[in-house]
N, C-alpha and C positions, 0 to 999 in steps of 0.2 A: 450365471452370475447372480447366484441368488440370497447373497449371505453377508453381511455384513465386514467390513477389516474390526476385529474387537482390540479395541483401545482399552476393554476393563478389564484384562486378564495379558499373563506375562510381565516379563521384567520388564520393569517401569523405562528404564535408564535405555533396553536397547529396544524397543517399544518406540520410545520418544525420538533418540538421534534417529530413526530410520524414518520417520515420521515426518522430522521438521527437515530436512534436508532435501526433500523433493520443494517444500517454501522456500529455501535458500535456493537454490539454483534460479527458480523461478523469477524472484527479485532480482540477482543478478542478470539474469536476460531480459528483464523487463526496461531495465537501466539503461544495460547494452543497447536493445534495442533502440530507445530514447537518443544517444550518445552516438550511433552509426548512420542513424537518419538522419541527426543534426547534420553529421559530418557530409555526407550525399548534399543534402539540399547546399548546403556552404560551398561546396567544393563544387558544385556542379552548377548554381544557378546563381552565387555570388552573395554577398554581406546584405545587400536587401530582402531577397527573396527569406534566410536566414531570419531577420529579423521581425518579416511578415509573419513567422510561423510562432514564435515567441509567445503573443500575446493570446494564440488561439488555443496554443498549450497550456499555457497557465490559465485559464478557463477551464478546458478540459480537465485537467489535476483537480480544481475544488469539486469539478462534477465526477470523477472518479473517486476523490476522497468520501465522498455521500455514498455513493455504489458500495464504496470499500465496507463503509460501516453497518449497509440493507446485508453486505453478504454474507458478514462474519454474523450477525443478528439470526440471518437463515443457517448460518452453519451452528450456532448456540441450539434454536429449537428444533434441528434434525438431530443433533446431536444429544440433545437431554431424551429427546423420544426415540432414539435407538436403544440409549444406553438403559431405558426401563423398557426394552421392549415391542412398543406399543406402534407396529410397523405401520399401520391402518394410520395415526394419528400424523408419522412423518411422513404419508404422501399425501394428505390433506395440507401439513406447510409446504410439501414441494409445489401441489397444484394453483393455490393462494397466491406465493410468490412467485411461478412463474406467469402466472397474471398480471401481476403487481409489478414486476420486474419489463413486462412486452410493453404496461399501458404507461407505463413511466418514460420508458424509452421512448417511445413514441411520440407520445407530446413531446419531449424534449429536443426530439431531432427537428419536427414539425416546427415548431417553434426557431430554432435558431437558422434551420435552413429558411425559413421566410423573413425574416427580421436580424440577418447578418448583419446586414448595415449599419443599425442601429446600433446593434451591440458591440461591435468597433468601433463606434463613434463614444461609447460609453467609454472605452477603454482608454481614449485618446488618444487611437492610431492615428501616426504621423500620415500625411495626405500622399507623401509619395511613394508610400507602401500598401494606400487601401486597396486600391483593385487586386494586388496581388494577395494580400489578408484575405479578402474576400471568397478568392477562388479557392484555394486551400479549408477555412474557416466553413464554409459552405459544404463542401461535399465531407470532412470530417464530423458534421452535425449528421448527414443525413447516414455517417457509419454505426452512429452511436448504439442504435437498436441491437446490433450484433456486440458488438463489446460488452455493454450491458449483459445481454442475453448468455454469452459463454463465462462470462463473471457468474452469473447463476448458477448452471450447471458445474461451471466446475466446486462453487460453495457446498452445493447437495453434497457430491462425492465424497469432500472433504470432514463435511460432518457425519457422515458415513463412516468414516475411517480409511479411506480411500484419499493420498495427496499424490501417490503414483502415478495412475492413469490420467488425472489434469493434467500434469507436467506436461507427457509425451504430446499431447496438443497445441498446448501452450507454446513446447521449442518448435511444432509444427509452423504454428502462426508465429510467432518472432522470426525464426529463419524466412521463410515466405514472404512477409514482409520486409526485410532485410534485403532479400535478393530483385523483389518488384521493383522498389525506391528507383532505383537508376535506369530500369527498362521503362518504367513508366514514365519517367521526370524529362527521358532524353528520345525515348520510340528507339526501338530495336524489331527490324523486318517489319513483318503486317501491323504493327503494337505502333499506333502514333504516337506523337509526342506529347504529354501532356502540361509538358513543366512545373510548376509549385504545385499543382493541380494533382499531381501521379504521387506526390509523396502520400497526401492524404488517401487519396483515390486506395493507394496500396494498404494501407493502413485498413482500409475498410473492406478489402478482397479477404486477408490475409487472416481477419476475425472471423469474418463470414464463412470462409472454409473450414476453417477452424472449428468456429459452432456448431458447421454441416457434418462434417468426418464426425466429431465428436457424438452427437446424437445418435446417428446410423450406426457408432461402435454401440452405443447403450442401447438401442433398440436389437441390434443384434444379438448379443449378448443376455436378449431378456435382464437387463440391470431392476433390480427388486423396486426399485424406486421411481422405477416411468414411469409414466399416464397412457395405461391403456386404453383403449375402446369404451372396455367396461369402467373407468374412472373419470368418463369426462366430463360426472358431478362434480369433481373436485377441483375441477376450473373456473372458482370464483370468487366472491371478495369474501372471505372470512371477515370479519372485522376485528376480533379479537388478535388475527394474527397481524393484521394490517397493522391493527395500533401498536405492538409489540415490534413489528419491523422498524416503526418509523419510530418511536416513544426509545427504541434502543439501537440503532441503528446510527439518526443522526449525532447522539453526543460522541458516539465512537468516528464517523466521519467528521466531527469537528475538530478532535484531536487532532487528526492529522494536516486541516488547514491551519489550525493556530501555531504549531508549528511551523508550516512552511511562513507562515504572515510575521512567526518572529522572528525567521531568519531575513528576509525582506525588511524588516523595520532598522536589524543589526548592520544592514549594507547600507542603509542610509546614515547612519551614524561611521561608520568605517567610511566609508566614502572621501567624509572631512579630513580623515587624515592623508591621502593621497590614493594615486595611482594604484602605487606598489602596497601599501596595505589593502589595499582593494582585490587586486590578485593574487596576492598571497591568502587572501580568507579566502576568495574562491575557488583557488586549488585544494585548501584545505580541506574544504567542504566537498568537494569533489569525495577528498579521499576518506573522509568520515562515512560518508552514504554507503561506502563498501563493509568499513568498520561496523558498522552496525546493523548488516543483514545478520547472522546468527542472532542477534537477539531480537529482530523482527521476525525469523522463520519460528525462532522459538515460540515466542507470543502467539503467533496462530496457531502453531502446533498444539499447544498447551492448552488453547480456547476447546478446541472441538476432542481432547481427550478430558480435560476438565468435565467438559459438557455430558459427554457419556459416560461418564462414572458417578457424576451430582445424578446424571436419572436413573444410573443402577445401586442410588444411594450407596457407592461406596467411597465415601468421605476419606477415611483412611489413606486411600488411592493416591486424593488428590493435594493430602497433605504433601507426600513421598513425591509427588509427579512437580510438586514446587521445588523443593532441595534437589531433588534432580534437572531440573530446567536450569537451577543457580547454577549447579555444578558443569553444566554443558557450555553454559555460557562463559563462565571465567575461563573455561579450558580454549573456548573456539575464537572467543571477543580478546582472552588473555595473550593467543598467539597472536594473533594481528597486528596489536596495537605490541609487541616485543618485536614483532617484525620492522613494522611502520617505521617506531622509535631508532631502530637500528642500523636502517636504512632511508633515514628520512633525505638525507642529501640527494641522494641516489632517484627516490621517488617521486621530491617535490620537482627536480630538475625534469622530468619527464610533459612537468604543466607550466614551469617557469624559468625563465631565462637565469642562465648561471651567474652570468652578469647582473648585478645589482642590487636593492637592495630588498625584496622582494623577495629572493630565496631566504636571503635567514629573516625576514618578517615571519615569513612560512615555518621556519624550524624553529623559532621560538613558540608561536600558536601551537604547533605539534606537542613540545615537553610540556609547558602548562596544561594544555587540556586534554591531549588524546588517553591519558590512563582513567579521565572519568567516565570513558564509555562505558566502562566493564560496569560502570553502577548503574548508570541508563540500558544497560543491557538487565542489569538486574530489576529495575522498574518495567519492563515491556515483557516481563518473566511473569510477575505479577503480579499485572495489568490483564496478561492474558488468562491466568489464571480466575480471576474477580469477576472478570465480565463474563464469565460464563454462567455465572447464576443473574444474569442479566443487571450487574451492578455497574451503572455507564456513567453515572452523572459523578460521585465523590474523586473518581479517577479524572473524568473531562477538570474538575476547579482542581485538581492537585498540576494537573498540568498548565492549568490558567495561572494560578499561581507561583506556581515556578519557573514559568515565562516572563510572565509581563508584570508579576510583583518581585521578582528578585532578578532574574536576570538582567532583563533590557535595563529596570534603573539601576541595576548596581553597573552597568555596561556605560551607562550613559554618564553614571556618577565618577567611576574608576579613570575613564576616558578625557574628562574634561578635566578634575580635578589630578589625575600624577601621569596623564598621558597613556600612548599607545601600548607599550608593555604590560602596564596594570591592565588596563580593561580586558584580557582574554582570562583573566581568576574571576571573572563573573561566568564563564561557564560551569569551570567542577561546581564553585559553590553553589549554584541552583542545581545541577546535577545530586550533588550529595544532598543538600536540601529533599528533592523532589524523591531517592532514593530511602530516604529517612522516613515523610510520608506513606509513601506506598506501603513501608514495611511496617509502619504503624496501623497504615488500616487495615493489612490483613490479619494482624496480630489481633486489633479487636473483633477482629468477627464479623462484625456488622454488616460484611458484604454477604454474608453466608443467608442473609434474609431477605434478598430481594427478590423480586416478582421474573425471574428470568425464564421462560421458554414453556410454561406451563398452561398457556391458553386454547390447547389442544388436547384435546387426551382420545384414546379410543375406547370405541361404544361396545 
């Protein structure tokens, strides 16, 4: 396994969809996975225990959305130093980061596993839910090093040209996990009982195995990119790479909290109008998060083919590798949302009651905004294309701003001023807005000259 997958040669178009589709799957089991645990803990150990898990997860998510953004950064600089080559230089980033990636995790688990309490108490967990928050919150900190850790490797691979072989791990550990949840949570034969405690417990078996199988296939396999014997110089803090991880890493991990922070701020404003507009944008959103993997599998896919065609300087490439990204996207984002729309009745009834007024709050939200995904699809097209010359910061304010300078107040504006009908035309419009941007900065260039993945080179 001694050779690279080449992202800088062959047809762009079938190149790319075989590429990003192992990311598609991936997101949708990741989801799954999220959505099948909820259901075990709910269903098995009742509305509290449920509720105890909430707050420790949405923690996790912004410490995931940071990981997300260290990994795609490692997959930019594996990926610019394959694509020129320079194999010596990409296992100096993989040695750096996976240092960088164990003493992170580390602290972190250290850290929340000793000071649980505290940090539930920040949160404002309700009292007759902390012990159980606790037990769960506690052993999920102390999993963290392996999550982390198989986030790493499977980033390597990926900027390698390699999204195939992560996958198979990956459905590894989500099934795994999936099937623990209830052995653990309820003890089955020798296996006690762990209750709230076996959800996380599993979660942290399920990575770890995961990381383990996965290692032992790439040491087996001689994979071009391990730390052998003889490389165990390169297990140490580069600092050049260090600042490149973190200097582009977190504005791309922040992207994705501000996000989630603006759909949170939009439920507090929904909220006021009732019950039923409250779960009707919840199902919504439910069903948008599927709506928009094609264009999140794209965006990654497109980061680390981007990347290795900017280091085998062939620009050309990644013009062609953009209009084809677009084009993948209206065809994969285009069916969905023709489906959705066509079947919205059908759909929304599957998360909300037939009865009342909440289904058609929901299939109104639907026609207004779900045809602006395909443009948000086209912004995460890129997005991923831009940050692969390590352009993170004009992309994070285009998203700041089309957030929290157009949406929420034209949401907040629409909403009080002509009521609950108006306020969902504050999503296209910041969607098209934010669409409009993106395509502006690529059109000027100026991403084409940032400092992305270059702080390495070989001797």
């Amino acid at each position: 396994m001694n050779r690279t997958v080449a992202l800088t040669t062959g047809p762009i178009g079938k190149t790319l969809f075989y590429f990003a589709i192992p990311f598609l799957i991936g997101n949708a089991l990741q989801s799954l996975n999220g959505l099948v645990n909820s259901i075990w803990v709910g269903q098995l150990l009742g509305e509290q225990a449920l509720a105890a898990t909430s707050g420790a997860n949405t923690l996790l998510f912004f410490l995931i959305s940071t990981i997300f953004g260290i990994a795609m950064a490692t997959v930019i600089m594996i990926g610019k130093r394959i694509g020129a080559e320079e194999l010596d230089a990409a296992k100096e980033v993989v040695g750096t980061s996976a240092v960088f990636f164990l003493v992170v995790s580390v602290v972190i688990a250290s850290v929340g596993a000793l000071f649980t309490t505290p940090i539930l108490g920040m949160l404002n967990t309700p009292s007759d839910i902390i012990t159980l928050a606790e037990s769960y919150t506690r052993i999920l900190f102390l999993g963290i090093p392996f999550s982390f850790l198989l986030q790493f490797a499977m980033a390597v691979m990926r900027g390698a040209g390699d999204s195939k072989t992560p996958l198979y791990f990956l459905v590894f550990s989500v099934v795994l996990d999936i099937a623990l949840n209830p052995v653990l949570i309820l003890g089955l034969g020798p296996v006690p009982e762990f209750g709230i405690s076996g959800s996380s417990l599993a979660a942290g078996i399920a990575q770890f195995l995961g990381l383990l199988f996965l290692l032992i296939y790439l040491y087996g396999q001689k994979y071009f990119l391990r730390i052998t014997r003889g490389d165990l110089r390169l297990l140490k803090m580069n600092w050049n790479i260090i600042k490149f991880l973190i200097g582009k890493g977190i504005p791309m991990g922040l992207q994705m909290m501000l996000s989630t922070a603006s759909v949170l701020a939009l439920f507090q404003l929904i909220n006021t109008f009732g019950s039923d507009a409250t779960a009707a944008f919840g199902a919504v959103n439910q069903l948008v998060a599927y709506v928009q993997m094609p264009g999140i599998a794209l965006g990654g896919a497109l980061t680390a083919m981007a990347a290795q065609n900017i280091g085998a300087g062939r620009w050309e490439r990644v013009n062609r590798a953009l209009l084809t990204g677009i084009g993948i996207n209206l065809l994969l984002t285009g069916v969905l949302v023709v489906l959705c729309t066509l079947f919205r009745d059908e759909i929304l009834a599957l998360f909300l009651p037939t009865k009342g007024n909440a289904l058609a709050i929901g299939k109104q939200i639907l026609l207004i905004t779900l045809w602006s995904y395909i443009l948000f699809g086209i912004t995460l097209v890129i997005g991923g294309i831009v940050r692969a010359t390590g352009a993170v910061v004009v992309p994070l304010l285009i998203t700041s701003l089309s957030l929290y300078g157009i949406q929420i107040p034209l949401a907040y504006f629409f909403g009080r001023s002509y009521g609950l009908s108006m306020l969902w035309w504050s999503f296209p419009i910041s969607l098209v807005c934010s669409a409009l941007l993106f395509a502006g900065y690529y059109l000027s260039g100026i991403w084409k000259k940032a400092s992305g993945g270059n702080a390495v080179r070989s001797r």
